[in-house]
GUTI-291694 format. One record per residue (C-alpha): residue number from 1; residue in three letters; x, y, z. Coordinates in steps of 0.001 Angstrom, whole numbers, plus 500000, padded with zeros to 6 digits. Example, Ala and Ser with C-alpha at 12.3 -4.5 7.8 and 13.67 -1.06 7.14 Angstrom:
<num:1, residuo:ALA, xx:512300, yy:495500, zz:507800>
<num:2, residuo:SER, xx:513670, yy:498940, zz:507140>
END
This chain:
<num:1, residuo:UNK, xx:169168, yy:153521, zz:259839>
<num:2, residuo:UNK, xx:170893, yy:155820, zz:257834>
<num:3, residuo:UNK, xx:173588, yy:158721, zz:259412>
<num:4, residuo:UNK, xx:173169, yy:162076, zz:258868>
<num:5, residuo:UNK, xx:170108, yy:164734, zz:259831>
<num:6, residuo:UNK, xx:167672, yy:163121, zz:261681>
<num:7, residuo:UNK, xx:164045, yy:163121, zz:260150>
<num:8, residuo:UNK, xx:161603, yy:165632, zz:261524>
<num:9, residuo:UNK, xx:159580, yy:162662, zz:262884>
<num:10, residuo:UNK, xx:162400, yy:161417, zz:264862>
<num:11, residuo:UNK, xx:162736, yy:164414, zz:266890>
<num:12, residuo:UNK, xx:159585, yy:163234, zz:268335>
<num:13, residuo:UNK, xx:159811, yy:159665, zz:268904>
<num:14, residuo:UNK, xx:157742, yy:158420, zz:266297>
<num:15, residuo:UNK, xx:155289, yy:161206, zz:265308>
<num:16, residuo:UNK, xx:156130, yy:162728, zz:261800>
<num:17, residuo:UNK, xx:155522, yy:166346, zz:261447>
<num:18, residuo:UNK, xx:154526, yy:167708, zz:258342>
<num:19, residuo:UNK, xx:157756, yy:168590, zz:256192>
<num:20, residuo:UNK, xx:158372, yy:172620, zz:255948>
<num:21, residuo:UNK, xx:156764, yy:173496, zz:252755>
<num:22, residuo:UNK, xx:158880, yy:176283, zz:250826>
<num:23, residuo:UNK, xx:156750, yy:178888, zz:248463>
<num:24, residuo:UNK, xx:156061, yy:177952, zz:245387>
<num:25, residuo:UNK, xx:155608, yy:181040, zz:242924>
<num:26, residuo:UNK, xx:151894, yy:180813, zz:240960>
<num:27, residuo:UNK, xx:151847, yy:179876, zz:237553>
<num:28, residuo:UNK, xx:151119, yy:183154, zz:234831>
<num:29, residuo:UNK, xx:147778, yy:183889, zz:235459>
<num:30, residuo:UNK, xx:147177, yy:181247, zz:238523>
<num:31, residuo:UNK, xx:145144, yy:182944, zz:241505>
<num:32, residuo:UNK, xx:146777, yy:183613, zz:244591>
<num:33, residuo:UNK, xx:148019, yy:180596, zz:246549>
<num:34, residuo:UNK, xx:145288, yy:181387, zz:249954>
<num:35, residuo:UNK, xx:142301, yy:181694, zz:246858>
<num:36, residuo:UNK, xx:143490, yy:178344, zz:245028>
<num:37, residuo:UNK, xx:140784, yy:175656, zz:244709>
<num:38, residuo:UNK, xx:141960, yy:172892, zz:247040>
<num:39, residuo:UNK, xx:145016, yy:175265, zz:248647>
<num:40, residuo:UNK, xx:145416, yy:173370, zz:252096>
<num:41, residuo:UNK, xx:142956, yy:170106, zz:250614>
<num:42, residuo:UNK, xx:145587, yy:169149, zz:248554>
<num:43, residuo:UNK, xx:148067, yy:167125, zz:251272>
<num:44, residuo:UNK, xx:147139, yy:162941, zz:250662>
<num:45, residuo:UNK, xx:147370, yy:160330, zz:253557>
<num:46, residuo:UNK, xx:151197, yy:160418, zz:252894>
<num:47, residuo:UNK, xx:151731, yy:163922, zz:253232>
<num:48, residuo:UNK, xx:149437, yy:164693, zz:256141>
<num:49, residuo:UNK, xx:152054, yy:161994, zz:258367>
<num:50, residuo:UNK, xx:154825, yy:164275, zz:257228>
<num:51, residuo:UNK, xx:155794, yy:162188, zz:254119>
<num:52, residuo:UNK, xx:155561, yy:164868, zz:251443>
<num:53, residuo:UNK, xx:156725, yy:164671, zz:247608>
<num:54, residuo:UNK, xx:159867, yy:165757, zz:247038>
<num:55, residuo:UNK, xx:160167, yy:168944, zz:245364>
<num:56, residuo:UNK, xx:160552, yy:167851, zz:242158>
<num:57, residuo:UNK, xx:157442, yy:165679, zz:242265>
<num:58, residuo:UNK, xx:155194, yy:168492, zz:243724>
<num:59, residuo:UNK, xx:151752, yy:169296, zz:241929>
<num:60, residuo:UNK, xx:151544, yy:172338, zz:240249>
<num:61, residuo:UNK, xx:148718, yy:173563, zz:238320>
<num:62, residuo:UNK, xx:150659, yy:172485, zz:235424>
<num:63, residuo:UNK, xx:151060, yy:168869, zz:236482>
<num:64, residuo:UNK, xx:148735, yy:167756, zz:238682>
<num:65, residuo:UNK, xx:149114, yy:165041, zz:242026>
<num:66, residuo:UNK, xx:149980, yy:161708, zz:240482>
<num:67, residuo:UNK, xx:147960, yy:159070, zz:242173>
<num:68, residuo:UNK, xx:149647, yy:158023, zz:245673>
<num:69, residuo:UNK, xx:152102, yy:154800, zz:245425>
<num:70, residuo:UNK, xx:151146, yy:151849, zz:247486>
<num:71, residuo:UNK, xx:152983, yy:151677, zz:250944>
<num:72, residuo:UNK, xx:154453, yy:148063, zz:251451>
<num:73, residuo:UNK, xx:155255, yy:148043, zz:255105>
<num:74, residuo:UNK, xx:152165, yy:147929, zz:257228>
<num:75, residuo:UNK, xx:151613, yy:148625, zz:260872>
<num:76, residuo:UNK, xx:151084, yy:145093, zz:261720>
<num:77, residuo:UNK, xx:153499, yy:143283, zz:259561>
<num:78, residuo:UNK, xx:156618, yy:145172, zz:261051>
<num:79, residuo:UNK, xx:159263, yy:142742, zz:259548>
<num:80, residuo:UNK, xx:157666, yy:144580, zz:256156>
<num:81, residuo:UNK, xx:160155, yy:147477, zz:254892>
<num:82, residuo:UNK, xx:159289, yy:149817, zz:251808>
<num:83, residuo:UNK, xx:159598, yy:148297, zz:248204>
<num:84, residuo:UNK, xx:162023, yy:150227, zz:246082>
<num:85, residuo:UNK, xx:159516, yy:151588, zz:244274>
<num:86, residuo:UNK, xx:156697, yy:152033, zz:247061>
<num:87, residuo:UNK, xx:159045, yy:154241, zz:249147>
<num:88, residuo:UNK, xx:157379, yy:157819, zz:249987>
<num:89, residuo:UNK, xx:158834, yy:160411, zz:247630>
<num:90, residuo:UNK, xx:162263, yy:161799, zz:249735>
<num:91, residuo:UNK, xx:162131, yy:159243, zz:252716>
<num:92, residuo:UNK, xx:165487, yy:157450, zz:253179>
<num:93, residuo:UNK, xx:166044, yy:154018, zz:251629>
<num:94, residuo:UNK, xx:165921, yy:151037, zz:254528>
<num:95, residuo:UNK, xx:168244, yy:149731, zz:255952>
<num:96, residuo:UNK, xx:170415, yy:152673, zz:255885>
<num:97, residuo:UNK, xx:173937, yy:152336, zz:256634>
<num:98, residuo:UNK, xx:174120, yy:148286, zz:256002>
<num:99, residuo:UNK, xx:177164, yy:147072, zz:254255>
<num:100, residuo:UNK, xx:176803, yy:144918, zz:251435>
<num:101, residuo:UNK, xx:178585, yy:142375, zz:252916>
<num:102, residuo:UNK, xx:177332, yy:142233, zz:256394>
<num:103, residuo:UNK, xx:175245, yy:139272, zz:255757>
<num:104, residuo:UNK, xx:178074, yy:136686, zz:254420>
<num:105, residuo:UNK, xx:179930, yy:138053, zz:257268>
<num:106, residuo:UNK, xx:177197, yy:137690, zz:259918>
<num:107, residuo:UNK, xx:176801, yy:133725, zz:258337>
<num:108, residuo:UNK, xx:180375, yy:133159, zz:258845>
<num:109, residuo:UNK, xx:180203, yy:133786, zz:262532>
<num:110, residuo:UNK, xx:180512, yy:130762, zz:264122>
<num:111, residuo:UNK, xx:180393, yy:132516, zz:267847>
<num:112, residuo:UNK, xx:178784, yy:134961, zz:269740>
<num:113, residuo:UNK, xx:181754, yy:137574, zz:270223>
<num:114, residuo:UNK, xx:181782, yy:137423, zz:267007>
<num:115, residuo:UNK, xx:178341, yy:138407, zz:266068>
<num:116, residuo:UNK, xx:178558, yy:141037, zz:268673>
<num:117, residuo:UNK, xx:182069, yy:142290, zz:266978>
<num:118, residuo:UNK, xx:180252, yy:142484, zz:263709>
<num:119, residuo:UNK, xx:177414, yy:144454, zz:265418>
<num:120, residuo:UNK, xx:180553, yy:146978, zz:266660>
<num:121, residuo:UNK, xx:178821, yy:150563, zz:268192>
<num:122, residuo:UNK, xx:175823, yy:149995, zz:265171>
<num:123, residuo:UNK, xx:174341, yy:152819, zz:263484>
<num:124, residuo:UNK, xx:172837, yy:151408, zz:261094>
<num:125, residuo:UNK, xx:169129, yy:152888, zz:261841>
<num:126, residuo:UNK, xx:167755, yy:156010, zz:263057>
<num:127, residuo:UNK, xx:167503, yy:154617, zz:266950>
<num:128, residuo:UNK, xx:171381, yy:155241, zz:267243>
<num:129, residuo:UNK, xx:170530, yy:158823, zz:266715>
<num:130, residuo:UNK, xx:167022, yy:158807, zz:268769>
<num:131, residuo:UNK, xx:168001, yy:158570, zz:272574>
<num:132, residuo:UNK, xx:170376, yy:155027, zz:272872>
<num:133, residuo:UNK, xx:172402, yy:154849, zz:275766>
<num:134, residuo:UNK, xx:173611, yy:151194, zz:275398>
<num:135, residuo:UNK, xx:172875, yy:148607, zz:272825>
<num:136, residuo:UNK, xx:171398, yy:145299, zz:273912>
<num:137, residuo:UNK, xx:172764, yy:142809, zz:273085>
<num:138, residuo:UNK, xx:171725, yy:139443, zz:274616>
<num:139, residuo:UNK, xx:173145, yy:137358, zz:277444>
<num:140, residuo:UNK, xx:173621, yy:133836, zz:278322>
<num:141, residuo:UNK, xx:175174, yy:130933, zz:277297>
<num:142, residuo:UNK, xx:176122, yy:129806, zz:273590>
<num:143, residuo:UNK, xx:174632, yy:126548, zz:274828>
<num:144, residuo:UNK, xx:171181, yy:127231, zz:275725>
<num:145, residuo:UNK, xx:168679, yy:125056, zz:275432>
<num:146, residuo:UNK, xx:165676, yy:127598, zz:275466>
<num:147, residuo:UNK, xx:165932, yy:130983, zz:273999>
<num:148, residuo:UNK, xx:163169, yy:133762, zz:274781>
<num:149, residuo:UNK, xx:162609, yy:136501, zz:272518>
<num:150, residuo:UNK, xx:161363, yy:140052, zz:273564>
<num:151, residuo:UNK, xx:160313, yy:143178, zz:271753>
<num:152, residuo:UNK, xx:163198, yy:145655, zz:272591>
<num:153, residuo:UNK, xx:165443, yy:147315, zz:275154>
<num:154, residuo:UNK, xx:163078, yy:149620, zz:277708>
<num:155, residuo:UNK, xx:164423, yy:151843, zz:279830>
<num:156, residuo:UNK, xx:166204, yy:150236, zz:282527>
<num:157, residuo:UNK, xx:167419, yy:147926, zz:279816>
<num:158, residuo:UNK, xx:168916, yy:150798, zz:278162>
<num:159, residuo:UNK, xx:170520, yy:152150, zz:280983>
<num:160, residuo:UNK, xx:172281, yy:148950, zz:282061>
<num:161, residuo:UNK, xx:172698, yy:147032, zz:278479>
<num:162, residuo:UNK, xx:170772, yy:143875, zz:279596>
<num:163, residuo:UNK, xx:167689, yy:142344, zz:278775>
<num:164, residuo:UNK, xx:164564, yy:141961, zz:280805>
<num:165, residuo:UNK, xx:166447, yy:143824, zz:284052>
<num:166, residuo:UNK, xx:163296, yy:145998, zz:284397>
<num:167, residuo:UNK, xx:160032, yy:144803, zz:286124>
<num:168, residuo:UNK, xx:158863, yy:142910, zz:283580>
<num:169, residuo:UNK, xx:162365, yy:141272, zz:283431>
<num:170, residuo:UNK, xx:161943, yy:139911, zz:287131>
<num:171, residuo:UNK, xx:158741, yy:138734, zz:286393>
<num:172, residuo:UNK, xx:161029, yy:136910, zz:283263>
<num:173, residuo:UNK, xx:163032, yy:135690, zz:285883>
<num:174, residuo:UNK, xx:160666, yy:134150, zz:288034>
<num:175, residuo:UNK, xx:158749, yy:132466, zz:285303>
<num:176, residuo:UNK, xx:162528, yy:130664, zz:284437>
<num:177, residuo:UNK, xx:163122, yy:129706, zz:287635>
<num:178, residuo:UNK, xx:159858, yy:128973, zz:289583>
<num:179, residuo:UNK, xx:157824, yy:127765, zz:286684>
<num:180, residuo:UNK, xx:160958, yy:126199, zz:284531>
<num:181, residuo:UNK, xx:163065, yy:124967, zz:287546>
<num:182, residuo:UNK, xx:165871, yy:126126, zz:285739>
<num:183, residuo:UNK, xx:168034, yy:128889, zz:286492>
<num:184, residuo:UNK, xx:168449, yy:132427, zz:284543>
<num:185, residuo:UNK, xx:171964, yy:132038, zz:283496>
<num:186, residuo:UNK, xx:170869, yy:129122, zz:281708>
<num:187, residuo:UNK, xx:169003, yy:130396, zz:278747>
<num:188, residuo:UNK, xx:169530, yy:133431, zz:276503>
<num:189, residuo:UNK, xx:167571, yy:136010, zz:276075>
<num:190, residuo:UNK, xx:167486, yy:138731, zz:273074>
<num:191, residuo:UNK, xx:165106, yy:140898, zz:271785>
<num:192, residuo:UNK, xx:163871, yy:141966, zz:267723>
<num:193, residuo:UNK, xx:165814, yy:145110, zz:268066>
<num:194, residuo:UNK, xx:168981, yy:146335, zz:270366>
<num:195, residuo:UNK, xx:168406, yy:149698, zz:270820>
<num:196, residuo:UNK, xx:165701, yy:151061, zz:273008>
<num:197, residuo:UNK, xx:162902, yy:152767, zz:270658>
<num:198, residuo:UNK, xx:162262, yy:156396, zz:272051>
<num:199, residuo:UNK, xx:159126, yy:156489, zz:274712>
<num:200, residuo:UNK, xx:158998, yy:152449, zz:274365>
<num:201, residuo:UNK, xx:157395, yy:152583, zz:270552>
<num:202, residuo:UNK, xx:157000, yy:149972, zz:268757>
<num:203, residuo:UNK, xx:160024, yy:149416, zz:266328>
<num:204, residuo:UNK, xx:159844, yy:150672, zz:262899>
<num:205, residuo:UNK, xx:160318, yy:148298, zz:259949>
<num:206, residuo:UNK, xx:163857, yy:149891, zz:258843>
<num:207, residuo:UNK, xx:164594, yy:149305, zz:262511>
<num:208, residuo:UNK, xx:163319, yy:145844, zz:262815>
<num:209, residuo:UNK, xx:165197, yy:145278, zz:258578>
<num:210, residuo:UNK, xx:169063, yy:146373, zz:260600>
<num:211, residuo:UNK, xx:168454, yy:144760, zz:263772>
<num:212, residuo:UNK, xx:166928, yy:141146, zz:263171>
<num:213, residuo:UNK, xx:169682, yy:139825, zz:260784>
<num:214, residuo:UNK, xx:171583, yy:140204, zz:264116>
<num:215, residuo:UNK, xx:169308, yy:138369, zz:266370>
<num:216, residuo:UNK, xx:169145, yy:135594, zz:263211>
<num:217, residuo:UNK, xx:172737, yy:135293, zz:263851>
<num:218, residuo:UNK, xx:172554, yy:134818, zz:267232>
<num:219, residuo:UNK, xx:170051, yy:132034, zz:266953>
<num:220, residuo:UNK, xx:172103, yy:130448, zz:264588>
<num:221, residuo:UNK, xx:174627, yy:130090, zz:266642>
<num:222, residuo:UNK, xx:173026, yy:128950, zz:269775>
<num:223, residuo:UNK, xx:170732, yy:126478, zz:267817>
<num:224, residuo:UNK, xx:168395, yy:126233, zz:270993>
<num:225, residuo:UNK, xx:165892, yy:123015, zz:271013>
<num:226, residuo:UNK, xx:163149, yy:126083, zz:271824>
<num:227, residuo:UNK, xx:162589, yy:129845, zz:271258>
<num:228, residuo:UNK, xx:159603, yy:131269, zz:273709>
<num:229, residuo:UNK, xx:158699, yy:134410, zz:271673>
<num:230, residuo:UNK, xx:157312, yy:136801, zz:274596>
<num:231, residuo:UNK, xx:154560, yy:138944, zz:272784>
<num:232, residuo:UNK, xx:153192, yy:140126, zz:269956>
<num:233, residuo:UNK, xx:155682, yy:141556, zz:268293>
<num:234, residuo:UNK, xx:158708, yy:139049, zz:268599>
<num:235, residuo:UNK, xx:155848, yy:136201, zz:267786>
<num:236, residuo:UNK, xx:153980, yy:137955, zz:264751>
<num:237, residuo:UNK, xx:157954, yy:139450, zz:263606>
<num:238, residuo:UNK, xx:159674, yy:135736, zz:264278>
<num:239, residuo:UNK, xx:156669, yy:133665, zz:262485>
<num:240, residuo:UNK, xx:155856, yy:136717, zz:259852>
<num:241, residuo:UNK, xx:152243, yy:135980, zz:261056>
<num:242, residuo:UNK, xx:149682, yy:138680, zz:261965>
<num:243, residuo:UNK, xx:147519, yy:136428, zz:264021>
<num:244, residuo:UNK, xx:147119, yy:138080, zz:266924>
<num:245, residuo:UNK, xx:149141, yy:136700, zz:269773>
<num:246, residuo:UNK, xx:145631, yy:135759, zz:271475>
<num:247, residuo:UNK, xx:145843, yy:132453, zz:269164>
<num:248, residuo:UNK, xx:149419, yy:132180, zz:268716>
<num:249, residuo:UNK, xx:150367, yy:131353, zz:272260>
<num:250, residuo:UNK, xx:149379, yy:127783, zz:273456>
<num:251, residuo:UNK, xx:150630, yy:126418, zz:269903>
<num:252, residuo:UNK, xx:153563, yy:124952, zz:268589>
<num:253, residuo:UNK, xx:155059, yy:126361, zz:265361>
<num:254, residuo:UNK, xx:158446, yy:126964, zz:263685>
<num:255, residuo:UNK, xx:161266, yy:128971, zz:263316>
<num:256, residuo:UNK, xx:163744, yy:127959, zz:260872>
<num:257, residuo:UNK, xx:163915, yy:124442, zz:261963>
<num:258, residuo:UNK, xx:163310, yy:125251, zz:265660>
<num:259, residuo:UNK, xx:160264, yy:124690, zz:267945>
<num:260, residuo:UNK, xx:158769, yy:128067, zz:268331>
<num:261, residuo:UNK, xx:156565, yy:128552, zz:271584>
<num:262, residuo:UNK, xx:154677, yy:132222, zz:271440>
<num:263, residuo:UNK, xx:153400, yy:133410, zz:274975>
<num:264, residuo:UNK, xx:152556, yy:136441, zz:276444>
<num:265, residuo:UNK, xx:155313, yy:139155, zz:277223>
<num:266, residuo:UNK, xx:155632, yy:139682, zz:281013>
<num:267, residuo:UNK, xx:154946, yy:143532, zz:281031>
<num:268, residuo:UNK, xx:151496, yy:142530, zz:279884>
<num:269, residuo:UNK, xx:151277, yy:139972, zz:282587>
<num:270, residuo:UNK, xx:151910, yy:142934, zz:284912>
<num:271, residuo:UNK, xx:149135, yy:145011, zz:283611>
<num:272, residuo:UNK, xx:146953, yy:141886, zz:283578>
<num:273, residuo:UNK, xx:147688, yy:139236, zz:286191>
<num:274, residuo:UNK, xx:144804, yy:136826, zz:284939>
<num:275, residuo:UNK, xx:146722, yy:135740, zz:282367>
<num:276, residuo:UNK, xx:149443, yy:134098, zz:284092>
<num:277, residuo:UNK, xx:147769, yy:130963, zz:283974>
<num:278, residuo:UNK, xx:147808, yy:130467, zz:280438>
<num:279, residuo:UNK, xx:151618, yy:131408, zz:280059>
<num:280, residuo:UNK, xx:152341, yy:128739, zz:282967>
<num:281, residuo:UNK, xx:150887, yy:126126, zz:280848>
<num:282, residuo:UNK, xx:152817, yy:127393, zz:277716>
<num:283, residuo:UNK, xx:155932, yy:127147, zz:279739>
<num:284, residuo:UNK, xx:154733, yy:123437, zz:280440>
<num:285, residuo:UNK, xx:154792, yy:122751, zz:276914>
<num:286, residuo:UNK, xx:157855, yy:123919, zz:276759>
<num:287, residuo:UNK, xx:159101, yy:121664, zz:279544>
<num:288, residuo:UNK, xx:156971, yy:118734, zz:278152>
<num:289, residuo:UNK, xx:158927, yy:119045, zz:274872>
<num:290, residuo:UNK, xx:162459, yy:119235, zz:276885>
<num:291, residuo:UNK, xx:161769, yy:116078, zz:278839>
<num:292, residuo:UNK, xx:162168, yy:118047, zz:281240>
<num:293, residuo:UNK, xx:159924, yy:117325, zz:284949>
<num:294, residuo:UNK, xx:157212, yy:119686, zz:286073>
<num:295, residuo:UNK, xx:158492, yy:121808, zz:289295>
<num:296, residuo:UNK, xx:156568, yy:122286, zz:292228>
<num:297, residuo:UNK, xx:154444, yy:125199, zz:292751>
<num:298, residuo:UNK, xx:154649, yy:125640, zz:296748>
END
């Protein structure tokens, strides 16, 4: 999130080259650096992803490698970001580029052009730096009754600056209106994050720490009787529960006060069309709980 020089690793969308190592001049009476026990073995988990010790903190035969620090954010628990004191040695603090009092204002907001005022042209991560064409907002009404929940912006979604426009977002569509009976300007849709991750990654957890205060804003403000999280990642990020989404969908949990159905995402319905079944009878639920009556399927 932070402005300035991009990190090496987000040149390439998401892969973190090693940092360039500068010479480091032997002790008195050290061998040569290509003859030194462990010369090339030294580099930990960290370091070997491109997370190096700073300079200061580098081993020299004088003061060896201190143990490595634990690493708080974990691949699968993305709302996770780095503990002050877990952070790699020279990566940038999260949540770069947040002002202190951006959550007091976002809590004030008591509308939508508001929130999105507050969000202004954002760069308050790295993924303003790493592509972005448009942020992505949301869209629908303030009213809504059901909310749905995606991942992130992909490319089409990026291009235009609307949700689910892509084809997993007509699939979206047809899933409101054929299996909901209700039409698409009628609920809001959002993802976790705004901006489109480069190559369609998986948001980062400094990423996912800027972004989601926003979308907890927006819900806050709509108050919807029910979010549909679509996926893994807006379920297990909404309900800070690894479960895989496998077992989350089908069941009724919580969000801050508010029914929480998690189903499957529709660009996985695309790649696997067998599991429509079990997201029409999530969306059931969903209508169950509205009092709302069952359409037809012609």
């Amino acid at each position: 999130r932070p402005e300035g020089a991009a990190p090496a690793r987000a040149e390439r969308g998401g892969s973190e080259p090693p940092p360039p190592y500068r010479a480091r001049r032997p002790a008195a009476g050290a061998p040569p650096a290509g003859d030194r026990a462990g010369d090339g073995e030294r580099r930990g988990p960290d370091t070997a992803r491109g997370r190096g010790p700073s300079e200061a903190d580098r081993p020299t035969p004088e003061r060896p490698s201190a143990p490595q620090t634990r690493r708080s954010a974990h691949p699968q628990r993305p709302w996770e970001a780095y503990l002050p004191g877990d952070r790699p040695a020279g990566s940038p603090p999260p949540a770069e580029g947040i002002e202190s009092d951006l959550d007091d204002r976002l809590e004030a907001a008591e509308t939508l052009d508001v929130v999105r005022e507050i969000l202004g042209p954002c760069v308050r991560c790295k993924l303003h730096r790493l592509g972005r064409k448009k942020i992505v907002f949301g869209v629908g009404p303030a009213t809504a009754d059901v909310m749905f929940v995606g991942e992130g912006p992909g490319g089409d979604e990026d291009r235009i600056g609307e949700p689910f426009v892509g084809a997993a977002g007509q699939l979206l569509t047809r899933i409101i209106e054929a299996g909901m009976g209700m039409k698409r300007a009628e609920v809001y849709i959002a993802n976790i994050v705004k901006c489109r991750p480069p190559r369609n990654r998986n948001p980062e957890p400094d990423e996912v720490e800027a972004c989601e205060r926003f979308l907890k804003a927006q819900i806050r403000v709509i108050r919807p009787k029910v979010l549909v999280a679509l996926g893994k990642y807006a379920a297990q990020t909404l309900l800070r529960d690894t479960t895989p989404i496998t077992r989350l969908r089908g069941r009724w949990r919580e969000y801050e006060g508010i029914a929480l159905m998690p189903t499957f995402h529709p660009a996985y319905l695309l790649r696997n069309p067998a599991e429509k079944r079990p997201v029409w009878e999530d969306i059931q639920e969903v209508l169950k709980f509205l009092g709302r009556p069952l359409p037809r399927r012609g």
